[in-house]
Every structure is written in structure tokens, then in C-alpha cells.
C-alpha positions as CSV (number, residue, x, y, z in Angstrom):
1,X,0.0,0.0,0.0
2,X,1.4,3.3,-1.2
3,X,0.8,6.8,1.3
4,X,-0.7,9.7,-0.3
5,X,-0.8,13.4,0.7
6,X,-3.4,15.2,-0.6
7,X,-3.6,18.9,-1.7
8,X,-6.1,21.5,-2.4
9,X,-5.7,24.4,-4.8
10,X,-6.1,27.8,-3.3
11,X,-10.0,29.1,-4.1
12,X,-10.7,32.0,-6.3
13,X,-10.2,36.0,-4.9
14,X,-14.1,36.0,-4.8
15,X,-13.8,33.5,-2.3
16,X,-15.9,31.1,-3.4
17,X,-15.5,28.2,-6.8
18,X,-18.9,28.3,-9.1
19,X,-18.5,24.8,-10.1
20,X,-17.5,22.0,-6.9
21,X,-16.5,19.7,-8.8
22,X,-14.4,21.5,-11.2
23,X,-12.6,22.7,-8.0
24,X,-11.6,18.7,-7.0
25,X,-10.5,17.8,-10.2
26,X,-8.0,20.2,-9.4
27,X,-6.5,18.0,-6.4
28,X,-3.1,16.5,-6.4
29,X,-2.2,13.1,-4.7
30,X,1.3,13.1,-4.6
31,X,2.6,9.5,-3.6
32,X,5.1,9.7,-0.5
33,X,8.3,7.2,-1.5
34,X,10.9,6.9,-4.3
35,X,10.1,8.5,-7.4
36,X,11.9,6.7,-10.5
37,X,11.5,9.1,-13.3
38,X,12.4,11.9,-10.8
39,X,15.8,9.5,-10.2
40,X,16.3,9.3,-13.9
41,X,15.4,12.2,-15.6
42,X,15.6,15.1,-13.0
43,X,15.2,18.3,-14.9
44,X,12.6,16.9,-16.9
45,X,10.7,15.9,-13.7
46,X,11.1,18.7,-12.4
47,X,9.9,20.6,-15.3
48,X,6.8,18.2,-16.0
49,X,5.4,19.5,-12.8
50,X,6.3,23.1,-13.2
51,X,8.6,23.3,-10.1
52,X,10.5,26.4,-11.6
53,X,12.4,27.5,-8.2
54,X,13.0,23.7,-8.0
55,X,14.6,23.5,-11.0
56,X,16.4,26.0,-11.4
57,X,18.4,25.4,-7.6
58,X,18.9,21.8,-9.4
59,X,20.5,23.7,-12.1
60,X,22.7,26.0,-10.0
61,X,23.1,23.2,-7.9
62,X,24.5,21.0,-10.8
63,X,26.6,23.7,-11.9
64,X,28.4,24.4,-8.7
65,X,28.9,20.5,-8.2
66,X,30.1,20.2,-11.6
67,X,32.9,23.3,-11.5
68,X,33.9,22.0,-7.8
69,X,34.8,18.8,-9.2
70,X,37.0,20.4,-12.2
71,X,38.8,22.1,-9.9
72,X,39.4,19.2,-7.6
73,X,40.1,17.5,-10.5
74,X,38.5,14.5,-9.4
75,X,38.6,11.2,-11.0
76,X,35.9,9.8,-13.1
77,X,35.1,7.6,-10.5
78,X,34.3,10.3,-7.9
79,X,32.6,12.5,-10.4
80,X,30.4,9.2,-11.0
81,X,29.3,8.8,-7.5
82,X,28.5,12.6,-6.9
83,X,26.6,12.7,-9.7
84,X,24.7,8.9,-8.4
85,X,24.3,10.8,-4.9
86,X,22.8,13.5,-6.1
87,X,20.2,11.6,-8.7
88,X,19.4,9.8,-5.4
89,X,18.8,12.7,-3.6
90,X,16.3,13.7,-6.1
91,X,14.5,10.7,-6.3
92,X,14.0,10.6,-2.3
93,X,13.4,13.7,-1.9
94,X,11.3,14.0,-5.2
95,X,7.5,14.0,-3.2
96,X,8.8,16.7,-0.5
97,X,10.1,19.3,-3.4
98,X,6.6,18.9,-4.8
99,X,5.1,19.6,-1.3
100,X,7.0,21.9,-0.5
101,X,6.4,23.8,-4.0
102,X,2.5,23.6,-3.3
103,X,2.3,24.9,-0.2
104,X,4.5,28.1,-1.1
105,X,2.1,28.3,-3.7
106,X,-1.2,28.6,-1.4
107,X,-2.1,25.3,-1.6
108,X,-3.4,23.5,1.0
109,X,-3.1,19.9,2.4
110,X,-6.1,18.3,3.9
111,X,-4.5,15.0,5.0
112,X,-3.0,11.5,4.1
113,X,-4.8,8.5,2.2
114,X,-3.2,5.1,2.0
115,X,-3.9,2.8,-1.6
116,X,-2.7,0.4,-3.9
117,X,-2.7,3.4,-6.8
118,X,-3.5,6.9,-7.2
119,X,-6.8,5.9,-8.1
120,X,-7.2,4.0,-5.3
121,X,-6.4,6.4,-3.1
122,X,-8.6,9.2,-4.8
123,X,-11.8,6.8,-3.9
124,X,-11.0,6.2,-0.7
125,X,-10.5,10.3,0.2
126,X,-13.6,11.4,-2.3
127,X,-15.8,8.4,-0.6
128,X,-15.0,9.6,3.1
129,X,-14.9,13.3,2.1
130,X,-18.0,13.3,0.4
131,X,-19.8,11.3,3.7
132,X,-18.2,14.2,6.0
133,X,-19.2,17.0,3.4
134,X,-22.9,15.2,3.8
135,X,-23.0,16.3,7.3
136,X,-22.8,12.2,8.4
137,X,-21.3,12.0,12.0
138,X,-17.8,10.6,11.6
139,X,-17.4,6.6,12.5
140,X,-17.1,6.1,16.5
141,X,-14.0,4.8,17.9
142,X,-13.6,0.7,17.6
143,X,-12.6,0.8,20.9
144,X,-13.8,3.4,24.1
145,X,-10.7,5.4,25.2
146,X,-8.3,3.9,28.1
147,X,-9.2,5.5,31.8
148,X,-6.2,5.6,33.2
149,X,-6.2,5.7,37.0
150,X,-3.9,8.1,39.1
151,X,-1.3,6.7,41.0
152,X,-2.0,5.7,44.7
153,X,0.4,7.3,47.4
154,X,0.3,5.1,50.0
155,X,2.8,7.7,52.3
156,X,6.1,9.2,52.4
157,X,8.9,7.0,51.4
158,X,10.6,5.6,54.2
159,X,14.7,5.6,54.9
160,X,14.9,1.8,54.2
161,X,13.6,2.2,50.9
162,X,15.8,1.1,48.1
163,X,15.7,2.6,44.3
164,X,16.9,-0.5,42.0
165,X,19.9,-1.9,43.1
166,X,21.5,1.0,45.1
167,X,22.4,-0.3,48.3
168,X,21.0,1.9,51.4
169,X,23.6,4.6,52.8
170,X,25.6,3.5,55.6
171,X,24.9,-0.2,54.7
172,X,27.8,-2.9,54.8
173,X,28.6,-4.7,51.6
């Protein structure tokens, strides 16, 4: 089962969407985990979903990398492994730049959904979102909360009292 974050576009200046359902449509699901393509082909990753400032830090970021090595004049070898490092960076960190670009952007995420596929995971969230839009009350616990009692004092510690196996003061060995 694959975790899902989901996001909601920011609403119109008038406050309000005319059409509902043209406003979800609008959601993004981005899958929490590895992310191949984002592995393979970075800058086109990035660029397919439009994370500019993204990208372009990649760039600068690639650049920097790239002209530290010259001067180091690192082998091929070492050049081959920062570059491997980085494209693994990416593909970790792929679902968090794309977070992280939606929320600067106004978006806003209403919560987690767990499927076997994005579409999966888009019925599961529209099915319990639709039931809580309805006004249905939400499922009761399986279980009552624990009642936790509070401790008992039965009176002041006494001198003879041990704590672990700390031998009493004054005590012969």
C-alpha cells in the first residue's frame, strides 16, 4: 500500500468556486516514496510538474557540483558517485520538493490516504470526504478510550527504601 498526501488548490479572490466539482478535479495526490523518473530524468521531472524555483536550484546546484569537481580534478570515478548521490537525492526527496512547491504556492493539504494506486487512493479520500461533506457524523472509535487511573500514594517514602539496586547509605557490603 502506497501513502498519499493530498492537496487543495487555493480558491478564487471571490472566495468562493462556481462549479464544486471542477474545484476537486483540481487535487493532487502526490505519492510519498521513491520516485523513478524523478531518479532518472531530473530536470525533466522537475519541469513536467512546473517546479520552476525547483529547477532551477537543481541547475545552479549542478553547476556548482560540476565546477567543484574540475577544480578538484576528481577522477571519473568520484565524479560518478556525486553525480549517483545526487540523482538519489532527487528521487528521495522528489514527493517533499513537490510539497513543498504547493504549499508556497497557497495550496493547502487536507491529509494522508493510504492505496494500492492513485486511483485508489482518490476513492478512498472522495468516498470519506463526500460522507463528512454530507454532514454524516464521523465513525465512533472501535474501541472506548483507556481510563487511566492516578497513581495511589500510599505515604512518604521511608529511609529503608531502596531505588533499583542502590544499596542503602551507611549499609555494609
Amino acid at each position: 500500500m502506497r501513502v498519499y498526501t493530498v492537496h487543495e488548490p487555493p480558491r478564487s479572490e471571490s472566495g468562493h468556486d462556481d462549479d464544486a466539482l471542477a474545484h476537486t478535479t483540481r487535487f493532487v495526490f502526490v505519492r510519498d516514496g521513491f520516485h523513478f523518473w524523478a531518479f532518472v530524468l531530473a530536470p525533466l521531472w522537475l519541469l513536467l510538474r512546473r517546479l520552476w524555483l525547483a529547477f532551477a536550484i537543481y541547475v545552479v546546484g549542478y553547476a556548482l557540483a560540476g565546477t567543484g569537481l574540475a577544480v578538484l580534478r576528481a577522477s571519473a570515478t568520484t565524479q560518478f558517485l556525486v553525480w549517483l548521490l545526487i540523482a538519489l537525492l532527487i528521487g528521495f526527496e522528489a514527493p517533499s520538493i513537490w510539497r513543498w512547491t504547493l504549499a508556497r504556492r497557497g495550496w493547502t493539504m487536507l491529509g494522508f490516504v493510504i492505496g494500492e494506486d492513485t486511483e485508489m487512493a482518490e476513492r478512498r479520500f472522495f468516498g470519506e470526504w463526500s460522507k463528512r461533506a454530507a454532514g454524516s457524523p464521523p465513525n465512533p472509535p472501535a474501541s472506548p478510550e483507556p481510563k487511566y487511573l492516578a497513581p495511589v500514594r500510599r505515604g512518604p517514602p521511608s529511609p529503608s527504601d531502596v531505588i533499583g539496586l542502590f544499596p542503602e547509605p551507611g549499609a555494609q557490603r
